[in-house]
C-alpha positions as CSV (number, residue, x, y, z in Angstrom):
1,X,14.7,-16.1,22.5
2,X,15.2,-17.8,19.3
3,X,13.2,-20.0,16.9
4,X,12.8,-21.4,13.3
5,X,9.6,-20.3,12.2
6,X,8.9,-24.1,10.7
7,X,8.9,-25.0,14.3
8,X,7.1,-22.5,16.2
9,X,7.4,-19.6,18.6
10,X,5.3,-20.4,21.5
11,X,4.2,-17.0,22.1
12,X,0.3,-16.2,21.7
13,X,0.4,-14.5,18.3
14,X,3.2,-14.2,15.8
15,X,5.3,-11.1,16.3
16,X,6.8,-11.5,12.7
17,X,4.9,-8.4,11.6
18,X,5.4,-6.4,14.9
19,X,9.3,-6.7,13.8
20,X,8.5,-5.6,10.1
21,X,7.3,-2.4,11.6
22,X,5.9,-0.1,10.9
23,X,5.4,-0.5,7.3
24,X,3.1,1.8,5.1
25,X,0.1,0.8,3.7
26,X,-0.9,0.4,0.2
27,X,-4.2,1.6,-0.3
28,X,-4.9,0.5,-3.9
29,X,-7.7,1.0,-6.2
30,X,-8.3,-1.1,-9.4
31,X,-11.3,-0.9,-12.4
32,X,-11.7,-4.9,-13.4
33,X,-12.4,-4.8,-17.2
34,X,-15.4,-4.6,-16.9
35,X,-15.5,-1.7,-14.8
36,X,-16.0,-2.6,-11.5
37,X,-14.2,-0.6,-9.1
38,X,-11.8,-2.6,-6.1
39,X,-10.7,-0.4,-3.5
40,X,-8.2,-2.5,-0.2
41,X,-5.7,-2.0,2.1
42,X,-2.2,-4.1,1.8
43,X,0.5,-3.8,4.4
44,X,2.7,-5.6,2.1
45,X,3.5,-2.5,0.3
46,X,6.6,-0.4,-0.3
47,X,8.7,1.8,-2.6
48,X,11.4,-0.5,-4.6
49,X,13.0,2.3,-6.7
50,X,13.3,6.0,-7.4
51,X,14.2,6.4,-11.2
52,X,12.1,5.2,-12.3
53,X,9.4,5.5,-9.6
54,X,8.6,1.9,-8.7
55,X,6.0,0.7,-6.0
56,X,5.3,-2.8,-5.3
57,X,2.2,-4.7,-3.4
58,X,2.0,-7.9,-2.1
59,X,-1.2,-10.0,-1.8
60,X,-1.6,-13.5,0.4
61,X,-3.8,-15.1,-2.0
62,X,-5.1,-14.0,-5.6
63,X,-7.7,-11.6,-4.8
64,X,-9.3,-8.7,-6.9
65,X,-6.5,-5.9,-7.0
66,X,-4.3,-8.4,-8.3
67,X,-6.7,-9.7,-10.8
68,X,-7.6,-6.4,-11.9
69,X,-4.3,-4.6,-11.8
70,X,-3.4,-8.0,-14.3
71,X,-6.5,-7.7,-16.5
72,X,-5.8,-4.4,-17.0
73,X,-2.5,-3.0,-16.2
74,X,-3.0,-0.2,-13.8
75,X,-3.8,0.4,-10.5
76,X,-3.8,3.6,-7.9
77,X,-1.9,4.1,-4.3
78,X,-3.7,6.4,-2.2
79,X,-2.6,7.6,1.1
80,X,-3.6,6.7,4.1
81,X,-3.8,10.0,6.5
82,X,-5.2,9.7,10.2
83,X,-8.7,11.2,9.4
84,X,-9.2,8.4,6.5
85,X,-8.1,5.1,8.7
86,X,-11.6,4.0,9.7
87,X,-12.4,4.1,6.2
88,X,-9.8,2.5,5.3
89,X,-10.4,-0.4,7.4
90,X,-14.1,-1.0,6.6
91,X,-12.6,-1.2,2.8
92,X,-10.5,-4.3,4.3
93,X,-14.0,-6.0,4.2
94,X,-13.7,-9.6,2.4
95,X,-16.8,-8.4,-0.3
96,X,-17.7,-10.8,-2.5
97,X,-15.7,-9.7,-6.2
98,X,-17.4,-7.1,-8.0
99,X,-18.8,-5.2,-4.6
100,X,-17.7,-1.2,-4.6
101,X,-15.5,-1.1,-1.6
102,X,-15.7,2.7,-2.6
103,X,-19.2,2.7,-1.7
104,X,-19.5,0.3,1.2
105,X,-16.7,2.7,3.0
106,X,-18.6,5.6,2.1
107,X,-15.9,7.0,0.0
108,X,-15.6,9.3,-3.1
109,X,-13.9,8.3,-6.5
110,X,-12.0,10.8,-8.4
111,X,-10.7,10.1,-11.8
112,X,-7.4,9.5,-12.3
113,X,-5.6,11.6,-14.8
114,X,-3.8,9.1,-16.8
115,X,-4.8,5.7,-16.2
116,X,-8.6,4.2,-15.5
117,X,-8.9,3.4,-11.5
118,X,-9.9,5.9,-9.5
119,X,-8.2,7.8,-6.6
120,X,-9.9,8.1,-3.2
121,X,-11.0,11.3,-3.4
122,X,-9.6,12.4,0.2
123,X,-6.7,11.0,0.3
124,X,-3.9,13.6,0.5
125,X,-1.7,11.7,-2.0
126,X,-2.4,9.3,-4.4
127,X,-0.2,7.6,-7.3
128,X,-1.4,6.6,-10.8
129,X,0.6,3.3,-11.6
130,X,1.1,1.2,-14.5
131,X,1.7,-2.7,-14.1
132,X,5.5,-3.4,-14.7
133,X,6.0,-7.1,-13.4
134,X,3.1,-9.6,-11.8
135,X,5.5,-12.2,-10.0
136,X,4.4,-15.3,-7.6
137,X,7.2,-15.4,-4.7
138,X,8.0,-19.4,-3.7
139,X,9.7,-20.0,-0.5
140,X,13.6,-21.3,-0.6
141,X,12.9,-24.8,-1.5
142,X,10.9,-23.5,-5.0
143,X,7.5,-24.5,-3.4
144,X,4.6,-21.3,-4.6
145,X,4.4,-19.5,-1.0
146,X,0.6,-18.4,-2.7
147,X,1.8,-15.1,-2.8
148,X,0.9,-12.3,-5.4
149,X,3.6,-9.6,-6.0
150,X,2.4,-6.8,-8.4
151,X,5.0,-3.6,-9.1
152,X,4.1,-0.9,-10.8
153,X,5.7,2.4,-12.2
154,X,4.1,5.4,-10.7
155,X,3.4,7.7,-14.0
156,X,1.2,10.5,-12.3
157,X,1.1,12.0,-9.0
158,X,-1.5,13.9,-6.6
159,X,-0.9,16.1,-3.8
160,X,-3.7,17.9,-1.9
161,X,-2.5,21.7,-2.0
162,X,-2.7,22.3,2.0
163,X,-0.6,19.2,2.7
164,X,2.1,21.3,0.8
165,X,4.8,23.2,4.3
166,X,7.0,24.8,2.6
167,X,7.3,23.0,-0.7
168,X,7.4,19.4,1.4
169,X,4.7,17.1,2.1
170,X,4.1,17.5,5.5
171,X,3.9,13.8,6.9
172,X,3.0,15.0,10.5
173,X,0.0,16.8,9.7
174,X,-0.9,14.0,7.3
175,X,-0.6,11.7,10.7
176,X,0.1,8.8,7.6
177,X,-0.8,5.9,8.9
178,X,1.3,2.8,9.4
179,X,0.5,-0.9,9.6
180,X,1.8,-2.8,12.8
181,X,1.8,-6.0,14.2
182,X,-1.3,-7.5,15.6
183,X,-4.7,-5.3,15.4
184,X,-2.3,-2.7,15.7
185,X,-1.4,0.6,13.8
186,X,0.7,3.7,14.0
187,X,-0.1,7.0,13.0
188,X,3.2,10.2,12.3
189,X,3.2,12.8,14.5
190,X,6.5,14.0,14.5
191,X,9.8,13.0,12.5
192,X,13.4,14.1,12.6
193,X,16.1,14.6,10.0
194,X,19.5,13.4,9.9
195,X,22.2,14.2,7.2
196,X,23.9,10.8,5.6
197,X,27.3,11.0,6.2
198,X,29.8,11.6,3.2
199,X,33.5,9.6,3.5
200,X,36.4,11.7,3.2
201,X,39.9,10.5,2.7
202,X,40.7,12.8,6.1
C-alpha cells in the first residue's frame, strides 16, 4: 500500500511508529526551579552525536521536562532495563505539574554528580546532561508542528558495576527496553556484531 499521511491510511491505528522501531526510550528526570522533581518516559529520544556526547528528546506538547530542562538547563537520561518497565510506565501518568512522578512510581532519587535532577536510583545507566539547544520543529510549510525538541550534552555518566561483561555494558542482561508501535514494547535479549566494511583500492 501507499498513502500521504494528509490523506489517511485506512488501517485501524497508525503504524507510523511501528516503522520508527524500535526506538529507545528517554527516561528523563528534571528539578523545576523551584525544586520539584519531573520524572517521564519519551520515545522521541535518541543519540545525535558522539564528540561531543549529544542526546536529544522530543515532546508533543510543552509539558514539564521541557519546561524544566528550560528553566534550568539540565536534565537526566536514565535507562530503561526490563525489571524497571512497569515503573516506568506508571511515571507516563499525566500528573498534574509539580506531582513527584518519583514517588507516585515508587521510585528512588539519587543525586546526580554534576548537575541538580536526580537519577533513578535503579536504573543501570543514567546520563547527567546539560541544555545545548531548545528548538520547536514546524512542518514543511513553516506551520509550529507543537513540538518541543530539547538536546543536551551528556557531561557525566553512570554505570551500575554488575552491568559491566567484560569491560562492555551488557545490553542483554540489561533486557533495555524499546518503544514500539501501538501499546507495544520490546525488550534486548540477544544482539550480534558485524564489522563495517573498510574500501580498498583492490
Amino acid at each position: 500500500m501507499f498513502y500521504r499521511p494528509e490523506d489517511g491510511h485506512g488501517l485501524p491505528h497508525d503504524p507510523f511508529k511501528a516503522i520508527v522501531a524500535p526506538r529507545p526510550i528517554g527516561w528523563i528526570s528534571t528539578r523545576s526551579r523551584d525544586g520539584l522533581l519531573n520524572l517521564a518516559p519519551y520515545s522521541f529520544y535518541n543519540a545525535i552525536s558522539s564528540h561531543p556526547h549529544l542526546v536529544m528528546f522530543s515532546s508533543e506538547g510543552e509539558k514539564d521536562s521541557c519546561t524544566n530542562a528550560a528553566e534550568t538547563g539540565e536534565f537526566v537520561t536514565n535507562l530503561v532495563s526490563r525489571d524497571l518497565v512497569d515503573a516506568m510506565n506508571r511515571s507516563s501518568v499525566n500528573a498534574p505539574r509539580g506531582t513527584s512522578e518519583f514517588e507516585f512510581a515508587g521510585l528512588e532519587a539519587a543525586a546526580s554528580s554534576l548537575v541538580a535532577p536526580p537519577r533513578v536510583a535503579k536504573a543501570l545507566a543514567a546520563m547527567e546532561c546539560v541544555v545545548t539547544d531548545i528548538r520547536r520543529p514546524t512542518d514543511r510549510n513553516g506551520k509550529p508542528a507543537g513540538v518541543v525538541l530539547v538536546t543536551g550534552e551528556v557531561v557525566g555518566i553512570h554505570i551500575a558495576d554488575h552491568a559491566l561483561k567484560n569491560g562492555l555494558f551488557d545490553i542483554a542482561s540489561a533486557g533495555t527496553v524499546g518503544r514500539l508501535g501501538y501499546m507495544d514494547y520490546s525488550s534486548v535479549t540477544e544482539t550480534f556484531a558485524l564489522r563495517r566494511p573498510v574500501w580498498t583500492d583492490d
